[in-house]
C-alpha positions as MATLAB code, in Angstrom:
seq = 'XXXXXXXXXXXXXXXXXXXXXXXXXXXXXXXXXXXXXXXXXXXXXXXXXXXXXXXXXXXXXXXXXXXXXXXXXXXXXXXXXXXXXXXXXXXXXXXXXXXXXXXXXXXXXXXXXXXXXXXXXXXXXXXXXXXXXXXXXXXXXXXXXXXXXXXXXXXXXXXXXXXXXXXXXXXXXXXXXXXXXXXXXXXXXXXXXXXXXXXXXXXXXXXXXXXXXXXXXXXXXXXXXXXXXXXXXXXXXXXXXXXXXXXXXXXXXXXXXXXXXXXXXXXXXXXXXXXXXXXXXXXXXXXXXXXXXXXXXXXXXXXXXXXXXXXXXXXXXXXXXXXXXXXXXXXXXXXXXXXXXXXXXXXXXXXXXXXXXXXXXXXXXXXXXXXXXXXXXXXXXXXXXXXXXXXXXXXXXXXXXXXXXXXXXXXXXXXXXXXXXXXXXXXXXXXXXXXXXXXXXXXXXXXXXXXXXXXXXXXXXXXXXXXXXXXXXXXXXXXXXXXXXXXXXXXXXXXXXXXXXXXXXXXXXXXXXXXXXXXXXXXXXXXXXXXXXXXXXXXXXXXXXXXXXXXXXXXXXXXXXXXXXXXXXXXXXXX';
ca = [
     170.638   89.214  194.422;
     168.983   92.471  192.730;
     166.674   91.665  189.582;
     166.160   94.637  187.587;
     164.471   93.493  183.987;
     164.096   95.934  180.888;
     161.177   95.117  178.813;
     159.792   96.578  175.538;
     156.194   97.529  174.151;
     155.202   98.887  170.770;
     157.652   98.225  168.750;
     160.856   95.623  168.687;
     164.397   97.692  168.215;
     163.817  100.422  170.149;
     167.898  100.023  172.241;
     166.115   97.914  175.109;
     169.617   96.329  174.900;
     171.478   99.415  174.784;
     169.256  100.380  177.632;
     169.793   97.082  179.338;
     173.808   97.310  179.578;
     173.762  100.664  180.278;
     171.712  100.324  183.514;
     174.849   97.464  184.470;
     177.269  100.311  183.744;
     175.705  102.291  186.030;
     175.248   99.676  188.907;
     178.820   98.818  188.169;
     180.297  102.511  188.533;
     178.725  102.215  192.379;
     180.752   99.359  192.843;
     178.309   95.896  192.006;
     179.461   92.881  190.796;
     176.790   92.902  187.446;
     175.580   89.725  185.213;
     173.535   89.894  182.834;
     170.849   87.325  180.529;
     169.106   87.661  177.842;
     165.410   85.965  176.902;
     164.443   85.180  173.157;
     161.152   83.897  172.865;
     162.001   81.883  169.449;
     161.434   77.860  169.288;
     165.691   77.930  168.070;
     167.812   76.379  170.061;
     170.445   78.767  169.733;
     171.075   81.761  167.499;
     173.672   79.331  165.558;
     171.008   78.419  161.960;
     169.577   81.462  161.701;
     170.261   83.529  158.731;
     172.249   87.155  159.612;
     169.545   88.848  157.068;
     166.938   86.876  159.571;
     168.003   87.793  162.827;
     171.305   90.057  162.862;
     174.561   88.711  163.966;
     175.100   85.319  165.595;
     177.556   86.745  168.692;
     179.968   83.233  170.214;
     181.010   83.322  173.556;
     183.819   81.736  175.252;
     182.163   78.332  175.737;
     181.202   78.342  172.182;
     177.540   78.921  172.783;
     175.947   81.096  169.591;
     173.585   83.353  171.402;
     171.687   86.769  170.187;
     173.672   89.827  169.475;
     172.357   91.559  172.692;
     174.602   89.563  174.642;
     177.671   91.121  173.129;
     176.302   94.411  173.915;
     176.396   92.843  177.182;
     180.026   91.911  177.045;
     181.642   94.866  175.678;
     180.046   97.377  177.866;
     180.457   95.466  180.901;
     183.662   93.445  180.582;
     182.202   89.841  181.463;
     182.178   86.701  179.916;
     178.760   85.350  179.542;
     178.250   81.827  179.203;
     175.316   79.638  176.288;
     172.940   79.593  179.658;
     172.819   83.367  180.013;
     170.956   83.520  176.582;
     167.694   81.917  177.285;
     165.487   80.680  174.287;
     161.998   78.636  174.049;
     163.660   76.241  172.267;
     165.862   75.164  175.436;
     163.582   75.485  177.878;
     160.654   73.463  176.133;
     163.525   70.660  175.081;
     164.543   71.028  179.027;
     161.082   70.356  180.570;
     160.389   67.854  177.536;
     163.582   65.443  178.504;
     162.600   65.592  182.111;
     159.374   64.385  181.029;
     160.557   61.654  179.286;
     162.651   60.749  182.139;
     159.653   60.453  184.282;
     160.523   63.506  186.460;
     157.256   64.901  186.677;
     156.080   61.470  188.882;
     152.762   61.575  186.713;
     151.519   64.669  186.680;
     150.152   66.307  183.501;
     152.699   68.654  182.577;
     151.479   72.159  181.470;
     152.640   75.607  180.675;
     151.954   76.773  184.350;
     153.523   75.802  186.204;
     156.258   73.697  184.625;
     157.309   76.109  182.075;
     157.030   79.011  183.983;
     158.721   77.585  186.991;
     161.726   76.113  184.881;
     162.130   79.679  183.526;
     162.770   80.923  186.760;
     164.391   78.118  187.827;
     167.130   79.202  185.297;
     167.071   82.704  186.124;
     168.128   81.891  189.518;
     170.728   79.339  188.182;
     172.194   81.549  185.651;
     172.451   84.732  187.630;
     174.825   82.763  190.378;
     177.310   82.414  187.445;
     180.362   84.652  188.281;
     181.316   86.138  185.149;
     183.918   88.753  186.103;
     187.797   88.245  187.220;
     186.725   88.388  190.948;
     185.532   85.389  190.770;
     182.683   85.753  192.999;
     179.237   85.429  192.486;
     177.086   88.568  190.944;
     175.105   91.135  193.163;
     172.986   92.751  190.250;
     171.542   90.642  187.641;
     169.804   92.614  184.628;
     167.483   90.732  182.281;
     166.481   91.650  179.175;
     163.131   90.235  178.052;
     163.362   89.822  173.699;
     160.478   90.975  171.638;
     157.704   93.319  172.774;
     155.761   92.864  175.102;
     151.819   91.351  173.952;
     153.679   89.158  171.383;
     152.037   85.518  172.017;
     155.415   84.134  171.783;
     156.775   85.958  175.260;
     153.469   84.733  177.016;
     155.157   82.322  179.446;
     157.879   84.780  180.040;
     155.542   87.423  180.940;
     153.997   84.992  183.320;
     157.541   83.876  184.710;
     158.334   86.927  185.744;
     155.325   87.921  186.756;
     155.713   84.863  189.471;
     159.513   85.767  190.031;
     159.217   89.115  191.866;
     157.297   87.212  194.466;
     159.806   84.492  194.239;
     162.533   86.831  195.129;
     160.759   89.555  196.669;
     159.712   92.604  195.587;
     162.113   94.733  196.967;
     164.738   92.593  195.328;
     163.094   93.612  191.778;
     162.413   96.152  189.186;
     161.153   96.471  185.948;
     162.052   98.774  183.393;
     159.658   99.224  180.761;
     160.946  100.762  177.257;
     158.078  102.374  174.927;
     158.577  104.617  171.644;
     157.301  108.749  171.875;
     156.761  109.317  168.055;
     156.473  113.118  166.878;
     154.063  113.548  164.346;
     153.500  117.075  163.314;
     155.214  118.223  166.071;
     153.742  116.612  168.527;
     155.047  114.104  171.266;
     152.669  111.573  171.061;
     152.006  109.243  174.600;
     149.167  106.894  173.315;
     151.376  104.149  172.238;
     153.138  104.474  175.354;
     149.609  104.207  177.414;
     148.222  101.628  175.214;
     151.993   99.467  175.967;
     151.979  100.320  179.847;
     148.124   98.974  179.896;
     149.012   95.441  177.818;
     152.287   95.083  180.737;
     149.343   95.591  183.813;
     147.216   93.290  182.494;
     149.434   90.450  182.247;
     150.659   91.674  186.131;
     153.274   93.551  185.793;
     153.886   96.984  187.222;
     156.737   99.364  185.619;
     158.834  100.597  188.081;
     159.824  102.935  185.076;
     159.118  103.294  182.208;
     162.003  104.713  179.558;
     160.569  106.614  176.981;
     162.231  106.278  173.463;
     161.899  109.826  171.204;
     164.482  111.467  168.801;
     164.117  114.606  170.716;
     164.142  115.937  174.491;
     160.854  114.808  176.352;
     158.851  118.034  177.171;
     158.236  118.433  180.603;
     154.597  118.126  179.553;
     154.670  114.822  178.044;
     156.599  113.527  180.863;
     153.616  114.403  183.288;
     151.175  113.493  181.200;
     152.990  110.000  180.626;
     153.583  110.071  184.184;
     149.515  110.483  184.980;
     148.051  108.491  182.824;
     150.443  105.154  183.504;
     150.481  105.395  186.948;
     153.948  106.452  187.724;
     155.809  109.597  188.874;
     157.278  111.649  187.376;
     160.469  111.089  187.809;
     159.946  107.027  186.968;
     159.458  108.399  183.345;
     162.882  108.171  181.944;
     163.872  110.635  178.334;
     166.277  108.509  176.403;
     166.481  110.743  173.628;
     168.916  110.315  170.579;
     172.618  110.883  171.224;
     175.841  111.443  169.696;
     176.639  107.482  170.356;
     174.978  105.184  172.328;
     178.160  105.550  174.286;
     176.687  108.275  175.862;
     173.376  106.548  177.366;
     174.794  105.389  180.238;
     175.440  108.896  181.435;
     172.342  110.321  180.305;
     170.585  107.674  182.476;
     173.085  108.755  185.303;
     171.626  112.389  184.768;
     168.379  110.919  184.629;
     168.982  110.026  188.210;
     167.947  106.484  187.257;
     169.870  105.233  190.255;
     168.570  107.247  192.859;
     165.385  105.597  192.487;
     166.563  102.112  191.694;
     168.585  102.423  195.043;
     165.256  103.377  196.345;
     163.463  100.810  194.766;
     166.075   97.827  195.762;
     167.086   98.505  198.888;
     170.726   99.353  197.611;
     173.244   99.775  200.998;
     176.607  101.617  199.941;
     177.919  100.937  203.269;
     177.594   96.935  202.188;
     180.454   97.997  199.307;
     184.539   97.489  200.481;
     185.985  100.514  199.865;
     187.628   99.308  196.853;
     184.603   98.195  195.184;
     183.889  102.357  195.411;
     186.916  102.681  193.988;
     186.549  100.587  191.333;
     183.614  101.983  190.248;
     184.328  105.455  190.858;
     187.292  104.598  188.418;
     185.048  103.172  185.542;
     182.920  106.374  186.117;
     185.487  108.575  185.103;
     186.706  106.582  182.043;
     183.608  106.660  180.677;
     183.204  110.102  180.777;
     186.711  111.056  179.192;
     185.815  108.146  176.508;
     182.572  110.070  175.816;
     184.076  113.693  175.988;
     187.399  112.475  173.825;
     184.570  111.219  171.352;
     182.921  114.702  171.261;
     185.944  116.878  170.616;
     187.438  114.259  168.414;
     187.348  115.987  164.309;
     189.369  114.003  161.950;
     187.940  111.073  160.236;
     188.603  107.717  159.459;
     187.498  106.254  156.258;
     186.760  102.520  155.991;
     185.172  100.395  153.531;
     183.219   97.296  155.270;
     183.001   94.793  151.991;
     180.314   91.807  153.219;
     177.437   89.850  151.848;
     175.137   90.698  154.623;
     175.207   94.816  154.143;
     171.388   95.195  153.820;
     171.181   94.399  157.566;
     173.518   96.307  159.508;
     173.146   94.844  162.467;
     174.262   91.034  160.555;
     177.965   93.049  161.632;
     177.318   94.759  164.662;
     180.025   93.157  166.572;
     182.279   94.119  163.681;
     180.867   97.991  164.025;
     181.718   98.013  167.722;
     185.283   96.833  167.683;
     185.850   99.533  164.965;
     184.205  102.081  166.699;
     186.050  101.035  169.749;
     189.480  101.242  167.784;
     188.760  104.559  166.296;
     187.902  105.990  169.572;
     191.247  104.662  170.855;
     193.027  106.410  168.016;
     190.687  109.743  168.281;
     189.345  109.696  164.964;
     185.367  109.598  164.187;
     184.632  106.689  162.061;
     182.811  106.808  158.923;
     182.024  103.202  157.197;
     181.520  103.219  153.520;
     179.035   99.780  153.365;
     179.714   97.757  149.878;
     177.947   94.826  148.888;
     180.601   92.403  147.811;
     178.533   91.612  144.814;
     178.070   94.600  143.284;
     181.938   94.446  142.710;
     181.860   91.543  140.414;
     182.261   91.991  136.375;
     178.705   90.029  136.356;
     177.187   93.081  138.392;
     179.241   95.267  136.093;
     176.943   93.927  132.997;
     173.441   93.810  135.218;
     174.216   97.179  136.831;
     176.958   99.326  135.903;
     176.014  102.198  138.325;
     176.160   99.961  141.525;
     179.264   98.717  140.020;
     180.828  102.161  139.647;
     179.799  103.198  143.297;
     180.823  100.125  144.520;
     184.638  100.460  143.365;
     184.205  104.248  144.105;
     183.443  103.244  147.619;
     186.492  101.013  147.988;
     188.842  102.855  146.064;
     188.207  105.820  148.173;
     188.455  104.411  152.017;
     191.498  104.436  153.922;
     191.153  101.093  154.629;
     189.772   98.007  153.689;
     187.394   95.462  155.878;
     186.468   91.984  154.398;
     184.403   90.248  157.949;
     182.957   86.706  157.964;
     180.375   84.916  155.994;
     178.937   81.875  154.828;
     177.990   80.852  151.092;
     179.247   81.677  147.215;
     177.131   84.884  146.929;
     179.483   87.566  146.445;
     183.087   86.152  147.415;
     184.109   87.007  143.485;
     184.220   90.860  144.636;
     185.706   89.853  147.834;
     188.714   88.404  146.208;
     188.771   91.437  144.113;
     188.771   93.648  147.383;
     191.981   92.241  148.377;
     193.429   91.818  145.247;
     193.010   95.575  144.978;
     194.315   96.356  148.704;
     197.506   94.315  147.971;
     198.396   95.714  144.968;
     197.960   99.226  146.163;
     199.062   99.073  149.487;
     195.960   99.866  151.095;
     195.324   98.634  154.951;
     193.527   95.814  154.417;
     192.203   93.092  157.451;
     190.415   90.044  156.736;
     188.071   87.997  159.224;
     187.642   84.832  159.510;
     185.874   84.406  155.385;
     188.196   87.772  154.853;
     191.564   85.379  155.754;
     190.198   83.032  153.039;
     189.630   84.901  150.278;
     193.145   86.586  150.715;
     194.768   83.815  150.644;
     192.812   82.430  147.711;
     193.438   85.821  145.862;
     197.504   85.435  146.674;
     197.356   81.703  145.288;
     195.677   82.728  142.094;
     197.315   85.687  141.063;
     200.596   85.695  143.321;
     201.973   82.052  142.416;
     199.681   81.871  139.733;
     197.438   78.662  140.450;
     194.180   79.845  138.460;
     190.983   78.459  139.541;
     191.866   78.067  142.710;
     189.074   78.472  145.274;
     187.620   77.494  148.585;
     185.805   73.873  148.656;
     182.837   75.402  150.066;
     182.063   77.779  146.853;
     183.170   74.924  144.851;
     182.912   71.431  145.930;
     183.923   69.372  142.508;
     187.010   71.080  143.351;
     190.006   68.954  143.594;
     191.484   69.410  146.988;
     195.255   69.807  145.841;
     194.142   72.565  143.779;
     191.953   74.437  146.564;
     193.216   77.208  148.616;
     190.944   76.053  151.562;
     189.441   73.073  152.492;
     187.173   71.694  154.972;
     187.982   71.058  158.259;
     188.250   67.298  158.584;
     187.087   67.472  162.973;
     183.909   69.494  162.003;
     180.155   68.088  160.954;
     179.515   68.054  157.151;
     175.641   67.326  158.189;
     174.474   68.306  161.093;
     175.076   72.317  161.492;
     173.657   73.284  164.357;
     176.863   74.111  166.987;
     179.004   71.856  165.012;
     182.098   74.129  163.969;
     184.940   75.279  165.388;
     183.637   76.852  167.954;
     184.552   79.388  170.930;
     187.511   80.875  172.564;
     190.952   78.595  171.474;
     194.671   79.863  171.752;
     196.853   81.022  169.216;
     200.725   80.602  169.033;
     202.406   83.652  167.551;
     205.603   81.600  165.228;
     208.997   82.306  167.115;
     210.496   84.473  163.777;
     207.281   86.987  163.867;
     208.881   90.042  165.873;
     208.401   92.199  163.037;
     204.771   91.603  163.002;
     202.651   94.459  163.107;
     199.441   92.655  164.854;
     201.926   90.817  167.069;
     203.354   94.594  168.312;
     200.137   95.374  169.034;
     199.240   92.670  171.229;
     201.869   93.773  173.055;
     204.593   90.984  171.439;
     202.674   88.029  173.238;
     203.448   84.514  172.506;
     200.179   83.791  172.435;
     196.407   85.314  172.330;
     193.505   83.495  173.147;
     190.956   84.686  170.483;
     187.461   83.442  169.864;
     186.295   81.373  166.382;
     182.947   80.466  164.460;
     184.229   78.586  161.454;
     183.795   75.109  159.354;
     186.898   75.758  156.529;
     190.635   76.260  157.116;
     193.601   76.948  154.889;
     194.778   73.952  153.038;
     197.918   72.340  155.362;
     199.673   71.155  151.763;
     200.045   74.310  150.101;
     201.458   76.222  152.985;
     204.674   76.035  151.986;
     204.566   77.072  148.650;
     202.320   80.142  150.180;
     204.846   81.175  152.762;
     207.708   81.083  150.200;
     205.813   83.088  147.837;
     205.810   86.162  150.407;
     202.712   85.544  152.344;
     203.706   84.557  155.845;
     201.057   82.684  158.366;
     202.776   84.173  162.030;
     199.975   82.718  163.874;
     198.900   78.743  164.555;
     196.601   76.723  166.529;
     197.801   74.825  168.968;
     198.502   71.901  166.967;
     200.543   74.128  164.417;
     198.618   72.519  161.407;
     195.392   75.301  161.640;
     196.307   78.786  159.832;
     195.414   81.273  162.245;
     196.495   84.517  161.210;
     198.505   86.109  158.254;
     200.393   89.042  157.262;
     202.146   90.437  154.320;
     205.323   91.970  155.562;
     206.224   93.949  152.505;
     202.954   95.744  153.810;
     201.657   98.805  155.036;
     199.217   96.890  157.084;
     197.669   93.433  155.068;
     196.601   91.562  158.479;
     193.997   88.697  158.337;
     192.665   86.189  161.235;
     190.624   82.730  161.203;
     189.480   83.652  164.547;
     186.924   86.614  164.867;
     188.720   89.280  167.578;
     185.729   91.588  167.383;
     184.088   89.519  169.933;
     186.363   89.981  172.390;
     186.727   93.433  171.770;
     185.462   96.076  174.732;
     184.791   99.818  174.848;
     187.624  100.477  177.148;
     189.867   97.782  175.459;
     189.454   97.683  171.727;
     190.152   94.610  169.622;
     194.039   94.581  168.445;
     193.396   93.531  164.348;
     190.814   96.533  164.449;
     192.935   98.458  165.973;
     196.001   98.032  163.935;
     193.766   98.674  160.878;
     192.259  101.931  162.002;
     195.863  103.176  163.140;
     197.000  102.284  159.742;
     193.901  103.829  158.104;
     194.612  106.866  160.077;
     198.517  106.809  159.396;
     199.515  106.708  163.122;
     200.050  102.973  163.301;
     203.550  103.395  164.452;
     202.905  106.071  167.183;
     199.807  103.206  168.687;
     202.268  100.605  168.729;
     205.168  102.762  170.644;
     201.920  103.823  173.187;
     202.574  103.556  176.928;
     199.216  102.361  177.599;
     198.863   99.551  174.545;
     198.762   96.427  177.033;
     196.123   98.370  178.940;
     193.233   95.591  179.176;
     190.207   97.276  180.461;
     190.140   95.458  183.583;
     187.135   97.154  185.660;
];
């Protein structure tokens, strides 16, 4: 097994994750089998309580875990499927050493940071990394590991020290470190100090960069790479430019260009002739796609329009799987994407009498996309606009997709002012309400108390209903009879007033297994009015984009038809 870890130094959000997967693209287009794991140095459990404002998106996996965003990022440029373990917090591995304590595991011995902690963390590194996480089956050759935070913090202390011990664990010719820093210009200037300052914090806690990428919004000069180069104690051509792109689509050729892997091959013994022939292929394969998906991107001039409507829009990142599968969809359909972000508040008549302006911009915002995105959420804040939103995208025939929160508040909006049931509303914005008269209810398998990993959680299947060949999102999953989709969710439609909803118009084409969940709905007197409990951006992939977002950036860009009639819909990005 090959270790190559990416960590950070000045400052946290600099694309170490970006970074991270694109190295695995890279080992992957020579023909590797590639895992993945991420470390968070927060006392959480799991990404699961923490506020999207706090933290950014909570991403689910198959297995349910609720891990940090970075391991989508993971996912989608890598096709694998990741498991809770591959997301490594302080919070598990202090509660793992802790129960072994209590156990008596320890036989006596004082247990300390070093070199229980420390050797638990790499205990779990080596665990983890065995996991096979592809379709092959077989265990992973290359396992990249991202280290959370920046380097310094006092939080990522006994990480530092883990893997400070782990390269002589494994050996150090079975190990690299990748070190991102930040080049600021100021005036002008490239400026290396924070990048010497970051390289000299990393050495004295005992590790050595093997490279060291070098964030900037421009080219490197040759210059600053040499003086980088002299005064951190690498070569030249261990100081890696990642310089702003068009997308961040395009990093994993730039560090191709970079000749990243000529040196990591160096660096980690890397044999070719150990690779079948078809591994080469394989690889050589997912080379080539990548570049005609970042060329097609490049020469690609009409736009796509599309209004995200959310609670969470002061943080972008509290959507960034919901970013990705539209950017993968519009890529797909060879448009560039432009998202109009609108605070779901600031479409309510109460913003409309604090804050007419916002309210104006808001509608302007809407009413102006070619299509309409209402993504998950939690709370009351907001869902007033929300139903508003899809009020407005019914009436005017406006492609319109609702996830997860964005399924209930369409169907609340079609119960109020469709069959006319007024004050209708979801029991979790409005728990005095009666639960004959509420649109959604709770969940009756879930937790009401305890909320840490307790909803409906992970990947579950979906039966498409036998009468639903007309279906738009059914077409474009290629007219399966069922999907297997992944869901983060506590509420469900209420089972009693199904009826009444499907005779009204509104029909629900997809069901859990059981055939009492509401899984997805459509409106078939529709352009495209598509919503799902289940949350299909997590599955979606760069080569393989999401079907719902798909459907609503073909309908968005009036070419749903022609996607649907495409030779290569059912193509699933299998690399």
């Amino acid at each position: 097994m090959k270790y190559v870890v990416v960590s950070g130094g000045v400052i946290s959000g600099i694309g170490k994750g970006v970074l991270a997967s694109s190295t695995g693209v890279l080992f992957k287009t020579l023909g590797y089998r590639v895992t993945s794991i991420k470390i968070d140095p927060y006392m959480n459990i799991d990404a699961g309580t923490m506020s999207p404002l706090e933290h950014g998106e909570c991403f689910v996996l198959n297995d349910g875990g609720e891990v940090d965003l970075d391991l989508g990022n993971y996912e989608r440029y890598l096709n694998i499927t990741l498991t809770r373990d591959h997301n490594i917090t302080t919070g598990k591995i202090y509660s793992h050493v802790i129960e072994k304590e209590r156990k008596g595991d320890y036989l006596g011995k004082t247990v300390q940071v070093v070199p229980h902690i420390t050797s638990t963390i790499q205990d779990w590194i080596q665990r983890v990394a065995k996991i096979p996480v592809d379709k092959s089956g077989l265990e992973p050759e290359v396992c990249i590991i991202e280290l959370g935070g920046t380097v310094g913090d006092i939080e990522s202390a006994p990480f530092v020290e883990a893997l400070r011990q782990f390269q002589f664990r494994v050996g150090v010719e079975n190990f690299a470190l990748i070190h991102v820093s930040l080049v600021p210009v100021i005036h002008g200037e490239q400026k290396t100090k924070p990048t010497q300052a970051a390289i000299k914090d990393l050495r004295s806690l005992g590790l050595t960069p093997d490279m060291i990428a070098c964030r900037c919004q421009e080219e490197l000069d040759v210059a600053t790479i040499e003086k980088i180069g002299m005064f951190c104690h690498v070569g030249p051509t261990q100081v890696i430019a990642v310089h702003d792109v068009p997308s961040t689509y395009h990093v994993p050729l730039l560090l191709k260009d970079s000749k990243v892997m000529k040196y990591l091959g160096h660096k980690l013994h890397l044999n070719e002739s150990d690779l079948s022939p078809s591994a080469i292929a394989r690889g050589e394969d997912l080379l080539n796609s990548w570049r005609k998906l970042t060329s097609g991107h490049d020469s690609t001039f009409e736009t796509v329009t599309i209004a995200l409507v959310g609670k969470y829009t002061n943080l972008k990142d509290s959507y960034l799987s919901v970013i990705k599968a539209l950017e993968h969809a519009s890529m797909r359909c060879k448009r560039k994407l432009n998202i109009e972000w609108v605070e779901s508040t600031d479409l309510e008549e109460e913003s409309k009498k604090e804050n007419l302006s916002e309210y104006h911009k808001a509608w302007h915002y809407v009413c102006q996309a070619d299509g309409i995105l209402v993504p998950g959420g939690f709370g009351s804040r907001g869902i007033e606009g929300m139903i508003a939103t899809a009020k407005y995208a019914r009436e005017n025939n406006v492609p319109y997709l609702g996830v997860c929160l964005g399924l209930q508040v369409a169907v609340i909006e079609w119960v109020r002012n469709v069959m006319g049931i007024k004050g209708t509303s979801s029991m979790e914005f409005d728990p005095s309400l009666d639960e004959s008269r509420a649109a959604v209810v709770y969940m009756p398998d879930v937790d009401q108390i305890k909320l840490g990993g307790t909803m409906r959680l992970g990947i579950h299947s979906t039966m498409f209903s036998e009468d639903s060949e007309w279906s738009k999102l059914r077409q474009l999953y290629g007219g399966a009879e069922s999907v297997l989709e992944r869901h983060r969710h506590r509420y469900e439609v209420n089972p009693s007033m199904i009826g009444d909803i499907e005779a009204s118009g509104l029909k629900f084409i997809g069901k859990d297994e059981s055939g009492k969940r509401m899984e997805v709905l459509e409106n078939p007197s529709h352009k495209f009015f598509c919503a799902t409990q289940y949350h299909p951006e997590y599955l979606s992939k760069v080569l393989d984009p999401s079907r719902p977002f798909l459907g609503l950036v073909a309908a968005s860009s009036g070419i749903l038809d022609d996607i649907i009639a495409s030779e290569d819909l059912n193509y699933k990005g299998e690399f």
